[in-house]
PDB file of N, CA, C, O and CB in Angstrom:
ATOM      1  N   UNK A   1    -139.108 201.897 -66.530  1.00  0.00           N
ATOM      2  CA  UNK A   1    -139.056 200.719 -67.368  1.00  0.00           C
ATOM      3  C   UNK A   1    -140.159 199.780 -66.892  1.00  0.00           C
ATOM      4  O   UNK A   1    -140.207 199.363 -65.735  1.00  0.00           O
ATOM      5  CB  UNK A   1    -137.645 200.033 -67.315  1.00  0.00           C
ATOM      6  N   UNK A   2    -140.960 199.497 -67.752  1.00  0.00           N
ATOM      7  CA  UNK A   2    -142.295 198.599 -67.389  1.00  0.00           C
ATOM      8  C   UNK A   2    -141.609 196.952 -67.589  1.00  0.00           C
ATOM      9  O   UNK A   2    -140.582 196.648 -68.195  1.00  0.00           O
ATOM     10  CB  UNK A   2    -143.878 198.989 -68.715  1.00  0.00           C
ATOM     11  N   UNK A   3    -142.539 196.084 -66.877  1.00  0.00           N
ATOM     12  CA  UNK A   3    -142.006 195.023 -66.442  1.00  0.00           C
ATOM     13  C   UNK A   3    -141.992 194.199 -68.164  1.00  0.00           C
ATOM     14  O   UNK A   3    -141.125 193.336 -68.302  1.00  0.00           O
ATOM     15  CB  UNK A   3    -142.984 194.326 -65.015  1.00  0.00           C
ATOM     16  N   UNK A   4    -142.726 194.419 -69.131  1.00  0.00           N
ATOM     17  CA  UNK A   4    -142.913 193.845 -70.285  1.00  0.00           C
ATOM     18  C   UNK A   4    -142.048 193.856 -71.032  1.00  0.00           C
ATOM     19  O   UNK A   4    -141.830 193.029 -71.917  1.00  0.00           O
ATOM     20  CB  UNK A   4    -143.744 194.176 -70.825  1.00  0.00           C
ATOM     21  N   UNK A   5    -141.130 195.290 -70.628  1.00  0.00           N
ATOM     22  CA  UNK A   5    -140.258 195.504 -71.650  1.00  0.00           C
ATOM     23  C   UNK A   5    -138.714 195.288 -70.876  1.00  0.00           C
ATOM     24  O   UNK A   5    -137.657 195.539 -71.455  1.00  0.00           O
ATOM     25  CB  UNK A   5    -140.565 197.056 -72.346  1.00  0.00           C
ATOM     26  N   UNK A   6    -138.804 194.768 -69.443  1.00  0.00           N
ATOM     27  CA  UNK A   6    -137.837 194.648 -69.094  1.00  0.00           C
ATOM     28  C   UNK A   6    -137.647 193.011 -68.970  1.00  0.00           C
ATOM     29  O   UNK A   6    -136.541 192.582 -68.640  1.00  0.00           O
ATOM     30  CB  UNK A   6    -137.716 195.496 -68.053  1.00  0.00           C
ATOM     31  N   UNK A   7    -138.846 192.012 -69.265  1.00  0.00           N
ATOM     32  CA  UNK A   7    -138.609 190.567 -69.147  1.00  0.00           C
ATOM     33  C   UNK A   7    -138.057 190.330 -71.001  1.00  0.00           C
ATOM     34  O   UNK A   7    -137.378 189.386 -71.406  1.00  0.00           O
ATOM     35  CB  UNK A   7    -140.351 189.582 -68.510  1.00  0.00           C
ATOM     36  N   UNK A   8    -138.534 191.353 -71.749  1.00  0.00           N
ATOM     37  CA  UNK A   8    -138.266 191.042 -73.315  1.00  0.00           C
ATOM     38  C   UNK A   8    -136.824 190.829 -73.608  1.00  0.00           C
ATOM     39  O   UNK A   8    -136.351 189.813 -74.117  1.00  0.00           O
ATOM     40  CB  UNK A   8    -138.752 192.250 -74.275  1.00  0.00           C
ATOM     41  N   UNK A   9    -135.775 192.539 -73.007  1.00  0.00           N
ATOM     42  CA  UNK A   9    -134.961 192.557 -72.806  1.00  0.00           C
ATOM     43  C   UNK A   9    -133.865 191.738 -72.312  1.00  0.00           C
ATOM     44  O   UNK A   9    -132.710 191.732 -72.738  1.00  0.00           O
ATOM     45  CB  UNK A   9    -135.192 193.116 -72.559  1.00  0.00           C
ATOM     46  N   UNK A  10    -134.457 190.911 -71.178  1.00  0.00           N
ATOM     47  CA  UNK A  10    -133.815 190.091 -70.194  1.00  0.00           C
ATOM     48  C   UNK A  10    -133.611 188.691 -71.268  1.00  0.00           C
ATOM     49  O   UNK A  10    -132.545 188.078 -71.309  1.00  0.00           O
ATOM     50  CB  UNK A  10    -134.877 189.865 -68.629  1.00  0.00           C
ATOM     51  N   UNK A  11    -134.812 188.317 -72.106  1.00  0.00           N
ATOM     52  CA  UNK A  11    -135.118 187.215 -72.308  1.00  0.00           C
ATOM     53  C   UNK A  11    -133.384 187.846 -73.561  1.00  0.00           C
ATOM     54  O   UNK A  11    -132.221 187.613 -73.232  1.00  0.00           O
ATOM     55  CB  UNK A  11    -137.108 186.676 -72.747  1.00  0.00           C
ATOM     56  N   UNK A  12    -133.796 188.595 -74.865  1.00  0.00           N
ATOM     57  CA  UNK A  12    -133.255 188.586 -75.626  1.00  0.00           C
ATOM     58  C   UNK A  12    -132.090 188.278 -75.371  1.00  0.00           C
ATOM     59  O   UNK A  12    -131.506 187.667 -76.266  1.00  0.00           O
ATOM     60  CB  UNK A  12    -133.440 189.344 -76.105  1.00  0.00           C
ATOM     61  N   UNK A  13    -131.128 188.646 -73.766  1.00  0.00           N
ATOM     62  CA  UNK A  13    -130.036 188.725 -73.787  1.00  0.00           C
ATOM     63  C   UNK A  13    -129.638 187.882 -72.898  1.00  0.00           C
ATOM     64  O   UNK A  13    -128.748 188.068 -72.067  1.00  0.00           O
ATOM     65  CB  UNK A  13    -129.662 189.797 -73.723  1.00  0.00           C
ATOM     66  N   UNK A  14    -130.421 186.737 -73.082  1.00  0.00           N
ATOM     67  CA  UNK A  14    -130.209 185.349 -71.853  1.00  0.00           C
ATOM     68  C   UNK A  14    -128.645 185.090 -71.931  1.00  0.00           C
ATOM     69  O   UNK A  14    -127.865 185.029 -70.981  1.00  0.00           O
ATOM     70  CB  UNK A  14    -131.184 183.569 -72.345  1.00  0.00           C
ATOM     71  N   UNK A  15    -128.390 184.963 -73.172  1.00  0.00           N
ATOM     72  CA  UNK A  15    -127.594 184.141 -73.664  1.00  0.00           C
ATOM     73  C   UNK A  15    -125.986 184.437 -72.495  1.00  0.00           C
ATOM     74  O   UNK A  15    -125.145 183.761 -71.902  1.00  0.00           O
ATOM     75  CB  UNK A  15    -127.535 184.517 -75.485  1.00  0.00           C
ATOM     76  N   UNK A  16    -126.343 185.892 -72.718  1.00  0.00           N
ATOM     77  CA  UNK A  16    -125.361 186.997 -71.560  1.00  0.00           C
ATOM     78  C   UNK A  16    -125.560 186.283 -70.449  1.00  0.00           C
ATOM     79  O   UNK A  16    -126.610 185.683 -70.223  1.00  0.00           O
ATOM     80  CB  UNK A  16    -125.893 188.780 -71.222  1.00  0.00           C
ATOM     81  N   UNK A  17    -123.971 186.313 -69.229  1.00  0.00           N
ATOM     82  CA  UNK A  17    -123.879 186.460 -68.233  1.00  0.00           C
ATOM     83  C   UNK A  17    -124.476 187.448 -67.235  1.00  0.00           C
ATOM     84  O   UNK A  17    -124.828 188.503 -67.763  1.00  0.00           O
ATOM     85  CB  UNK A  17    -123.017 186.410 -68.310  1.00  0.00           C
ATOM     86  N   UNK A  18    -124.634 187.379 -66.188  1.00  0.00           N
ATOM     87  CA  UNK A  18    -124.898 189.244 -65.293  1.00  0.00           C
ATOM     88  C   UNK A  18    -123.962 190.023 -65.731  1.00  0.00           C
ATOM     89  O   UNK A  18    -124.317 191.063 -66.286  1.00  0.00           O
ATOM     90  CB  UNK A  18    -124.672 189.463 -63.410  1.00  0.00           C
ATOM     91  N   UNK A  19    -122.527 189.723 -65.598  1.00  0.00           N
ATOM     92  CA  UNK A  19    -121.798 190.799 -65.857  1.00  0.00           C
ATOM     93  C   UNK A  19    -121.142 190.986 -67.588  1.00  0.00           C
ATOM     94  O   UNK A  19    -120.542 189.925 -67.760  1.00  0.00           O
ATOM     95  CB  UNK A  19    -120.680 190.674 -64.737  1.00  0.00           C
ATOM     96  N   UNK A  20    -121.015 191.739 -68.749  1.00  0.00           N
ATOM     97  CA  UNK A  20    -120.618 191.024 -69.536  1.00  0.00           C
ATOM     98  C   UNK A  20    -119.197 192.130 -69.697  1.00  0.00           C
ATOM     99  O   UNK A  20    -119.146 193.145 -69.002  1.00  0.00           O
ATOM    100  CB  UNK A  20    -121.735 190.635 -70.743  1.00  0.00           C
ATOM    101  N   UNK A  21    -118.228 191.827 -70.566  1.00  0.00           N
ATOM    102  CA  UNK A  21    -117.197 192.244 -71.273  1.00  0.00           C
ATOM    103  C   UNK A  21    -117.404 193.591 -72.216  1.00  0.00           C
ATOM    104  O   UNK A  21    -118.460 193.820 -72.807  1.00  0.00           O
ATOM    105  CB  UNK A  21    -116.825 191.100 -72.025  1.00  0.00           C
ATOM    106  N   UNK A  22    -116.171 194.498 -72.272  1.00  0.00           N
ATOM    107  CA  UNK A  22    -116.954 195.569 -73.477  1.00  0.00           C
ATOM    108  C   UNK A  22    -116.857 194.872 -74.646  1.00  0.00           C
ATOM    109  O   UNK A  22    -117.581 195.290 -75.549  1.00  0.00           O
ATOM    110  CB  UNK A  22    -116.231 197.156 -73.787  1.00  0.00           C
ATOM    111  N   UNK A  23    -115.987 193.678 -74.950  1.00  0.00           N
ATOM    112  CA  UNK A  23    -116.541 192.704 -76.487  1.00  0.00           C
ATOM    113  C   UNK A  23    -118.224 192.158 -76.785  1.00  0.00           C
ATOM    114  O   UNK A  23    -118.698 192.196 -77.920  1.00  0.00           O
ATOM    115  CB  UNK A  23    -115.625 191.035 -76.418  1.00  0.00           C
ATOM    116  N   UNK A  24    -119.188 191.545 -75.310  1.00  0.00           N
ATOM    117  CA  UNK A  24    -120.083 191.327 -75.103  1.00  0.00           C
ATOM    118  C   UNK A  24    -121.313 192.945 -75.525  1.00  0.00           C
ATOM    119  O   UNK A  24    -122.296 193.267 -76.193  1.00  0.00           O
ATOM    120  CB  UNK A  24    -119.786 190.696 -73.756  1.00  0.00           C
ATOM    121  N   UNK A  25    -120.229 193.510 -74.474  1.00  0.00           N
ATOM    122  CA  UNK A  25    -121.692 194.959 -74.765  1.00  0.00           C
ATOM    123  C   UNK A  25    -121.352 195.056 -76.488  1.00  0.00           C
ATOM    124  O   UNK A  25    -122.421 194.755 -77.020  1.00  0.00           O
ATOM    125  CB  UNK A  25    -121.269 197.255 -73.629  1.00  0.00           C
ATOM    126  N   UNK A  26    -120.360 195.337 -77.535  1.00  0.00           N
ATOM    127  CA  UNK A  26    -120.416 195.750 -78.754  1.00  0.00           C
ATOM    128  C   UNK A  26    -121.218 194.969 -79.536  1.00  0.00           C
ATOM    129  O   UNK A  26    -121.674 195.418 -80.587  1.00  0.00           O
ATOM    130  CB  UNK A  26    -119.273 195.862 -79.241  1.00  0.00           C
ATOM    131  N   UNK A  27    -121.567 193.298 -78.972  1.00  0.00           N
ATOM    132  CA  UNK A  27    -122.518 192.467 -79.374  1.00  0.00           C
ATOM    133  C   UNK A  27    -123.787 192.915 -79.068  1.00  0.00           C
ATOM    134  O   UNK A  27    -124.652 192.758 -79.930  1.00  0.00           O
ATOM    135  CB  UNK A  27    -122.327 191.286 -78.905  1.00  0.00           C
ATOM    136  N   UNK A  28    -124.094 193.462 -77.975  1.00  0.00           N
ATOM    137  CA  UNK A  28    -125.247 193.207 -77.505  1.00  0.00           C
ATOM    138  C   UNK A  28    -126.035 194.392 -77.807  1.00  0.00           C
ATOM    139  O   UNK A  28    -127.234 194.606 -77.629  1.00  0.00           O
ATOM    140  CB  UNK A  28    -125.197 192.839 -76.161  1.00  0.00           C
ATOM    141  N   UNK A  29    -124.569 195.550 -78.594  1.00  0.00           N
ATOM    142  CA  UNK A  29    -125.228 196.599 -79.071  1.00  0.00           C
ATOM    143  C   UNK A  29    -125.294 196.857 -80.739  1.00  0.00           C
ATOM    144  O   UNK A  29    -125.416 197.871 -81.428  1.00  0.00           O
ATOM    145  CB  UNK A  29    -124.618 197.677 -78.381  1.00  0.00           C
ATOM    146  N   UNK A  30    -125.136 195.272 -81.062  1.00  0.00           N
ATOM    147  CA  UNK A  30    -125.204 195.178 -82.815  1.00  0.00           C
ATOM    148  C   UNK A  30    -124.294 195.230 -83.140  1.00  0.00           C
ATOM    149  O   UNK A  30    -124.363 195.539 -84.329  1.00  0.00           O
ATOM    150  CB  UNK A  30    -125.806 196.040 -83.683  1.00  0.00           C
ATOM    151  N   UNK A  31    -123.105 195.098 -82.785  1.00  0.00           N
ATOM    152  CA  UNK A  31    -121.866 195.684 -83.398  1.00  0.00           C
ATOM    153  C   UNK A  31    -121.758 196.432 -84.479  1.00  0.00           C
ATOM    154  O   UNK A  31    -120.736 196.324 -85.158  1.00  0.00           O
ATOM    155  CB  UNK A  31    -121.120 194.871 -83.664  1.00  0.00           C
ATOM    156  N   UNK A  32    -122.643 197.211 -84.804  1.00  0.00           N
ATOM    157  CA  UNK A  32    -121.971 198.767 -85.395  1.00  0.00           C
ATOM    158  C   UNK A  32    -121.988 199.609 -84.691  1.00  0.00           C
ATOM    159  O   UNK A  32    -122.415 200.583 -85.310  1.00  0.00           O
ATOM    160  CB  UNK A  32    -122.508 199.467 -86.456  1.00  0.00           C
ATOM    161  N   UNK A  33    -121.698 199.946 -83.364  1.00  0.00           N
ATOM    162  CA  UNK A  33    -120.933 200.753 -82.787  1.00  0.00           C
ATOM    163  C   UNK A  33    -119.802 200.324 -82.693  1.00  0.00           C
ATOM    164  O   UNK A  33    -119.769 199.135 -82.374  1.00  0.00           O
ATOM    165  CB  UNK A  33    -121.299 201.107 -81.787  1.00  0.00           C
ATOM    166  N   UNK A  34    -118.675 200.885 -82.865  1.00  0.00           N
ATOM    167  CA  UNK A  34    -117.518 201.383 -83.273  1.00  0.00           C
ATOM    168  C   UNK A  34    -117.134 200.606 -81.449  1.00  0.00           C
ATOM    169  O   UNK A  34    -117.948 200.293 -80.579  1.00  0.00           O
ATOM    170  CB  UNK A  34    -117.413 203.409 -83.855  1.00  0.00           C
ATOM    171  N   UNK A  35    -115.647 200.514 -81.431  1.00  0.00           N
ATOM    172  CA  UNK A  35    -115.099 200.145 -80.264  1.00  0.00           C
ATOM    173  C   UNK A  35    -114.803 201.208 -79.700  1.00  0.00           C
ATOM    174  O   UNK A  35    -114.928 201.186 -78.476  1.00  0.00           O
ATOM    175  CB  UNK A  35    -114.103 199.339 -80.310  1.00  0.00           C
ATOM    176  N   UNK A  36    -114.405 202.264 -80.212  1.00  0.00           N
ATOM    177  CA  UNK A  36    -113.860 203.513 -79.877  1.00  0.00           C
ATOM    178  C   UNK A  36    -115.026 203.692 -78.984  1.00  0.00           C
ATOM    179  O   UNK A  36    -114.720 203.041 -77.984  1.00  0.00           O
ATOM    180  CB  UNK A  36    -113.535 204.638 -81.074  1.00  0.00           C
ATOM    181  N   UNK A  37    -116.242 204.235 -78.782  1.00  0.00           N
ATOM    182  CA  UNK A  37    -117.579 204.550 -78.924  1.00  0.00           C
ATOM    183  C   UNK A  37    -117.896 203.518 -77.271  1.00  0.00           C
ATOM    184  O   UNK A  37    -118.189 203.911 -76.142  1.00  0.00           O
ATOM    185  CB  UNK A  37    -118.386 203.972 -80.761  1.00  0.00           C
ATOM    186  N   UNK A  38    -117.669 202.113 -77.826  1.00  0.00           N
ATOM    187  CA  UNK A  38    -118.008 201.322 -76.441  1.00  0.00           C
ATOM    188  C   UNK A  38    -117.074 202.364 -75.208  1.00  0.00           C
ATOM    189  O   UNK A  38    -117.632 203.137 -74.429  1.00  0.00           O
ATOM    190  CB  UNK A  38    -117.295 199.311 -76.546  1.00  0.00           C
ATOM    191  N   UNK A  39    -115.787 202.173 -75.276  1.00  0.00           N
ATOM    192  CA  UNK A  39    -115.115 202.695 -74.402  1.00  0.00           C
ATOM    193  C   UNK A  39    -115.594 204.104 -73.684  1.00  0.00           C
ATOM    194  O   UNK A  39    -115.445 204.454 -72.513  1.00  0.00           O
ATOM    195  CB  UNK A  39    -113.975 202.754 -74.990  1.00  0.00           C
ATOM    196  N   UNK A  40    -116.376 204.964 -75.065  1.00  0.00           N
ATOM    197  CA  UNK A  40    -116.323 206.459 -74.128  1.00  0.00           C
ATOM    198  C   UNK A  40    -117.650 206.527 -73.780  1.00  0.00           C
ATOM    199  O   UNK A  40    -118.085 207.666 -73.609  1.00  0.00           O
ATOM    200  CB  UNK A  40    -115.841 208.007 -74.943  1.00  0.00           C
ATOM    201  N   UNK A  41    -118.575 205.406 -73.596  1.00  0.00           N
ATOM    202  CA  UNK A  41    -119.576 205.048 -72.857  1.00  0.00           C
ATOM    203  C   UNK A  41    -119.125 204.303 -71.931  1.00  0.00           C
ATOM    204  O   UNK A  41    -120.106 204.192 -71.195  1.00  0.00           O
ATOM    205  CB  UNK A  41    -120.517 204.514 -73.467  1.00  0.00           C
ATOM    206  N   UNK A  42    -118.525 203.877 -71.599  1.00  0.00           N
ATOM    207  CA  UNK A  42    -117.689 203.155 -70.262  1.00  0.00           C
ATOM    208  C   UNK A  42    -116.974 204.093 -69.624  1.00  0.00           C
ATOM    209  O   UNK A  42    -116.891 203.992 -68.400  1.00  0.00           O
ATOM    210  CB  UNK A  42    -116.601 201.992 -70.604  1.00  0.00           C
ATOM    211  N   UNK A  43    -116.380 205.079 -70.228  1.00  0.00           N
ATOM    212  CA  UNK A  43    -115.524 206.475 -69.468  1.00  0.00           C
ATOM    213  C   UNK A  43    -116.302 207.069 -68.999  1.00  0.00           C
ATOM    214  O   UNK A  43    -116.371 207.193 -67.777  1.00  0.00           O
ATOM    215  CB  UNK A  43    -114.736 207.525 -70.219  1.00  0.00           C
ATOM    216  N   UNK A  44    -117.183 207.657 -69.886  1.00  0.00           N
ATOM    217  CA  UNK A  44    -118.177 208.767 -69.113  1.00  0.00           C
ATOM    218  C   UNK A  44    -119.463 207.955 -68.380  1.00  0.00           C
ATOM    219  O   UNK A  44    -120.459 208.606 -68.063  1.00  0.00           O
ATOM    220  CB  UNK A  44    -118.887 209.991 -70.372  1.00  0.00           C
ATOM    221  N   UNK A  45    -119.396 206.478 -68.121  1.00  0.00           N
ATOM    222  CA  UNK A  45    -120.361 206.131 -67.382  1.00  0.00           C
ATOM    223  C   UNK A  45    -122.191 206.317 -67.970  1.00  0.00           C
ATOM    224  O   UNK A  45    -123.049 206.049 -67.129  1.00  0.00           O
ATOM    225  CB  UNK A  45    -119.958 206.950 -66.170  1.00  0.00           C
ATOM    226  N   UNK A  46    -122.464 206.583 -68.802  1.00  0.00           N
ATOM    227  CA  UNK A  46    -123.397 206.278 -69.951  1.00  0.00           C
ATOM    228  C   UNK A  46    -123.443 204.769 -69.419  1.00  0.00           C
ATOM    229  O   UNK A  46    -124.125 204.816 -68.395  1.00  0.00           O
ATOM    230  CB  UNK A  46    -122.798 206.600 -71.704  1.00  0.00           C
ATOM    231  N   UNK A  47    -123.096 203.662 -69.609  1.00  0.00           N
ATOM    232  CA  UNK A  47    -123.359 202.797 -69.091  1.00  0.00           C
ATOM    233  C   UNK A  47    -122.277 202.238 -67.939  1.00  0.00           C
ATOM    234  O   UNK A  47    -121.061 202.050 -67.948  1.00  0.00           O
ATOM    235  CB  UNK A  47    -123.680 202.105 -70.051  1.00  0.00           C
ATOM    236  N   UNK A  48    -123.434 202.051 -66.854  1.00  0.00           N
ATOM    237  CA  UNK A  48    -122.779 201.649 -65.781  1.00  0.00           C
ATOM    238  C   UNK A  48    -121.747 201.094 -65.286  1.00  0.00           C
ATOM    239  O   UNK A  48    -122.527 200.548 -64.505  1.00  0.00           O
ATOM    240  CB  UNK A  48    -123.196 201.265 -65.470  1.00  0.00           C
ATOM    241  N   UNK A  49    -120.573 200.629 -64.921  1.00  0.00           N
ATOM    242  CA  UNK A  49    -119.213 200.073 -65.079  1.00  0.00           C
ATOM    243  C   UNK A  49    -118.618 200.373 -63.731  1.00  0.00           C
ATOM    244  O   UNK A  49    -118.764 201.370 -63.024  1.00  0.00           O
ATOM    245  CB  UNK A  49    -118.353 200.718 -66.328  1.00  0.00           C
ATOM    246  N   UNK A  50    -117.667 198.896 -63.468  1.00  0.00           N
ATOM    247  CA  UNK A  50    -116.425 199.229 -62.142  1.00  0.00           C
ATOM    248  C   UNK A  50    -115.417 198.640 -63.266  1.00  0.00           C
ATOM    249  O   UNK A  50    -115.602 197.589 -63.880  1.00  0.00           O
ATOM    250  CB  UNK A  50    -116.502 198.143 -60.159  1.00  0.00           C
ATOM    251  N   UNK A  51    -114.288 199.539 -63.423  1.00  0.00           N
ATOM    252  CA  UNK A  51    -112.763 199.127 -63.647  1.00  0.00           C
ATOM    253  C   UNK A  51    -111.894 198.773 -62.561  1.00  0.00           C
ATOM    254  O   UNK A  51    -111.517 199.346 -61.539  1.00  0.00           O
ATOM    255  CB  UNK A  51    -112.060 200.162 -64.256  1.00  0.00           C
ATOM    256  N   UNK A  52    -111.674 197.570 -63.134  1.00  0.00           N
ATOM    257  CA  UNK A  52    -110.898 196.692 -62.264  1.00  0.00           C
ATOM    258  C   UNK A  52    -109.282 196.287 -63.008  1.00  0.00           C
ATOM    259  O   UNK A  52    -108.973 195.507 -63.908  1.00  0.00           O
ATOM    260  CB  UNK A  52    -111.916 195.257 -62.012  1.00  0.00           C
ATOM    261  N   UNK A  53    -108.599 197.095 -62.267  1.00  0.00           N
ATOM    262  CA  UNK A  53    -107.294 197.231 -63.201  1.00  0.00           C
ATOM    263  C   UNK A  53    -107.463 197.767 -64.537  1.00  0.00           C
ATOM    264  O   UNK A  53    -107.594 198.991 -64.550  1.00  0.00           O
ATOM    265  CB  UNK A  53    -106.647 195.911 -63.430  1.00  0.00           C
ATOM    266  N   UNK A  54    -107.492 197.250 -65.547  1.00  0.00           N
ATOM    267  CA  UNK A  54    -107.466 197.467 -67.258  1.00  0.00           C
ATOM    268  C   UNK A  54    -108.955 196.936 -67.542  1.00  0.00           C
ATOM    269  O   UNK A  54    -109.611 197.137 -68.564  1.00  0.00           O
ATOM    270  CB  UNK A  54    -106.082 196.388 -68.256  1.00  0.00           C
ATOM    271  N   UNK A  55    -109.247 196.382 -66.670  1.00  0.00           N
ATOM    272  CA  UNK A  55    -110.954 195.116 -67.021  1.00  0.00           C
ATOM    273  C   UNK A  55    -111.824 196.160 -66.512  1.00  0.00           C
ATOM    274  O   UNK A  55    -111.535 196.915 -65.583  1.00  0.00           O
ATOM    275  CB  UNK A  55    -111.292 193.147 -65.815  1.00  0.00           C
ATOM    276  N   UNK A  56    -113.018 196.159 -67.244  1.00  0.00           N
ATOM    277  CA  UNK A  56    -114.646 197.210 -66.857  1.00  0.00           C
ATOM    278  C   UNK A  56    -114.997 195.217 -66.985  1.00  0.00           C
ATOM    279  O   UNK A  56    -114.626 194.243 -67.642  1.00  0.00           O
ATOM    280  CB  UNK A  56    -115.752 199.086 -68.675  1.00  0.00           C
ATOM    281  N   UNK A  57    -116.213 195.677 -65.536  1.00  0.00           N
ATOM    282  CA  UNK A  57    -116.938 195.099 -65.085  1.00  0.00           C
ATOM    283  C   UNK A  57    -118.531 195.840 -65.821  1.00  0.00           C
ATOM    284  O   UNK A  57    -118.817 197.037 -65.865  1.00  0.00           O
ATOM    285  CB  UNK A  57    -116.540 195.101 -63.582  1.00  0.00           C
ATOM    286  N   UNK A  58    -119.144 194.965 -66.199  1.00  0.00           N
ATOM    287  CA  UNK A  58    -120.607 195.829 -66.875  1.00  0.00           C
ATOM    288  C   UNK A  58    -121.472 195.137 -66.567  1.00  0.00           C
ATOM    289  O   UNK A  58    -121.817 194.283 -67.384  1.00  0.00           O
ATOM    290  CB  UNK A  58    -120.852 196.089 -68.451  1.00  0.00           C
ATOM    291  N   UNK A  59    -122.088 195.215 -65.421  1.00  0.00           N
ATOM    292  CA  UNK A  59    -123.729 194.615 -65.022  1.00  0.00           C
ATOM    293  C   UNK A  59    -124.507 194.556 -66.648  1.00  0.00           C
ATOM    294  O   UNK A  59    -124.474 195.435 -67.509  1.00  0.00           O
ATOM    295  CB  UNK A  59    -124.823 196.042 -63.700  1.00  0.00           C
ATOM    296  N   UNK A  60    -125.119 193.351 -66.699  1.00  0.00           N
ATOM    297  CA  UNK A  60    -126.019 193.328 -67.732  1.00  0.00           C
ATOM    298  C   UNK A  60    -127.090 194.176 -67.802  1.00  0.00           C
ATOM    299  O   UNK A  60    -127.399 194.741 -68.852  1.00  0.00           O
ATOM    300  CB  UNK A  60    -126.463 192.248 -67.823  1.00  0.00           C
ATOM    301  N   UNK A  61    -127.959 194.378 -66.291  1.00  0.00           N
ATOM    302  CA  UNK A  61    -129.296 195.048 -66.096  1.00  0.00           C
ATOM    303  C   UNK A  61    -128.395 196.480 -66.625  1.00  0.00           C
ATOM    304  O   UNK A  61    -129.023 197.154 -67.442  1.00  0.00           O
ATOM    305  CB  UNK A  61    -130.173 194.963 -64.232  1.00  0.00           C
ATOM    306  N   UNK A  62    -127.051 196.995 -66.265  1.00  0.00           N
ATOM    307  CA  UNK A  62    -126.755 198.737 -66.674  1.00  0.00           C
ATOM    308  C   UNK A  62    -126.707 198.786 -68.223  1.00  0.00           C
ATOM    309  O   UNK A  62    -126.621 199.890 -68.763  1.00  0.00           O
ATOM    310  CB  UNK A  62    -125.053 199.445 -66.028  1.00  0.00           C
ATOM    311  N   UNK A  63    -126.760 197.571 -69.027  1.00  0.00           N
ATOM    312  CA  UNK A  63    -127.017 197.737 -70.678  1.00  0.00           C
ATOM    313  C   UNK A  63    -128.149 197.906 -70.535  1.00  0.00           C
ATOM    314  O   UNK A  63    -128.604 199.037 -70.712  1.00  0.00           O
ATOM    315  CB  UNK A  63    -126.727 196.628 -71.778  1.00  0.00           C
ATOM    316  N   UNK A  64    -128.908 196.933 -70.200  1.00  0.00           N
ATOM    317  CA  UNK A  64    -130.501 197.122 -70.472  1.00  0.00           C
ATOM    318  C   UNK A  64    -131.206 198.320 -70.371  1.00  0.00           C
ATOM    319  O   UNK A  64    -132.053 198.665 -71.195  1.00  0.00           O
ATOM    320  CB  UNK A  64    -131.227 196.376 -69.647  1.00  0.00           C
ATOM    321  N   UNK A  65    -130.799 199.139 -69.125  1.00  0.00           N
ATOM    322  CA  UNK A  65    -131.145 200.378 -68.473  1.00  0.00           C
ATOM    323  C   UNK A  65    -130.928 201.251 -69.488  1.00  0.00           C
ATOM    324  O   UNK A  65    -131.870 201.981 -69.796  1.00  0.00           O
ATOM    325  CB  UNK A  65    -130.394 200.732 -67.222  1.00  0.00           C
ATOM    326  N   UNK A  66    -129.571 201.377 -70.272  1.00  0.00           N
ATOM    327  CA  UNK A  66    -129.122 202.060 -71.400  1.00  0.00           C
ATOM    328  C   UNK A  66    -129.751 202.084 -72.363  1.00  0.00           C
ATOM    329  O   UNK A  66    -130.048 203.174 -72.851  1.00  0.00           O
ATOM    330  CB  UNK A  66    -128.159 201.770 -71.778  1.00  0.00           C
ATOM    331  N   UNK A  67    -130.183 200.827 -72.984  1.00  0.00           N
ATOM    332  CA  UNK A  67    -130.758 200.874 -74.261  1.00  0.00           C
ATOM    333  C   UNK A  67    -132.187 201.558 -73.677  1.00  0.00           C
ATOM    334  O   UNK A  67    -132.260 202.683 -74.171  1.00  0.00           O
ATOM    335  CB  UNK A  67    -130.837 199.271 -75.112  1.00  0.00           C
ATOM    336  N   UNK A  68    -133.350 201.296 -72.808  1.00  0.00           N
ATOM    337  CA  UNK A  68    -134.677 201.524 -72.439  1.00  0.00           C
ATOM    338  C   UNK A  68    -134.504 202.899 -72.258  1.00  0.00           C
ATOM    339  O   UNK A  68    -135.588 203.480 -72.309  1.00  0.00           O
ATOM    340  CB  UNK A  68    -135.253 200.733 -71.240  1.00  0.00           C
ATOM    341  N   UNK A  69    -133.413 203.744 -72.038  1.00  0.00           N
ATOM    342  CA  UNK A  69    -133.659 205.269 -71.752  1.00  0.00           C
ATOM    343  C   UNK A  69    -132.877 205.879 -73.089  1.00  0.00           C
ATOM    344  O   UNK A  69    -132.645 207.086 -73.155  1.00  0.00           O
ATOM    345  CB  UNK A  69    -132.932 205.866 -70.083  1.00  0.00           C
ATOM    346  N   UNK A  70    -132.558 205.128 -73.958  1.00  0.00           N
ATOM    347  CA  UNK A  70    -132.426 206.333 -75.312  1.00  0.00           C
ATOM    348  C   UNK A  70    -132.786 205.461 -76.593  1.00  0.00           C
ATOM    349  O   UNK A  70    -132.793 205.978 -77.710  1.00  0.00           O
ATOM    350  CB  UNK A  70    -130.570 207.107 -75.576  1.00  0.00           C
TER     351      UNK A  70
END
């Protein structure tokens, strides 16, 4: 990931905390992905995540990383 496309990224998604919510990632991924869909990218770790009880923890930089590699 080159630094141009990782300050663009950063900038677009200021608005985001470091860590955000899977309600935040379905935003941040347009919301037409499906909720179903957020989750089994949070299961299978596709994007980065600690579950904490019932709560996923989601580093912002592990969206970013996500979107820049597909």
């Amino acid at each position: 990931m080159n630094n141009i496309t990782t300050d663009y990224t950063m900038e677009m998604f200021k608005e985001y905390g470091d860590v955000v919510t899977p309600k935040q990632l379905k935003q941040m991924l347009g919301n037409k992905v499906g909720t179903n869909k957020i989750y089994k990218l949070l299961r299978n770790k596709e994007i980065y995540n600690k579950k904490i009880g019932s709560n996923y923890i989601i580093p912002k930089i592990s969206v970013i990383e996500y979107l820049m590699k597909n």
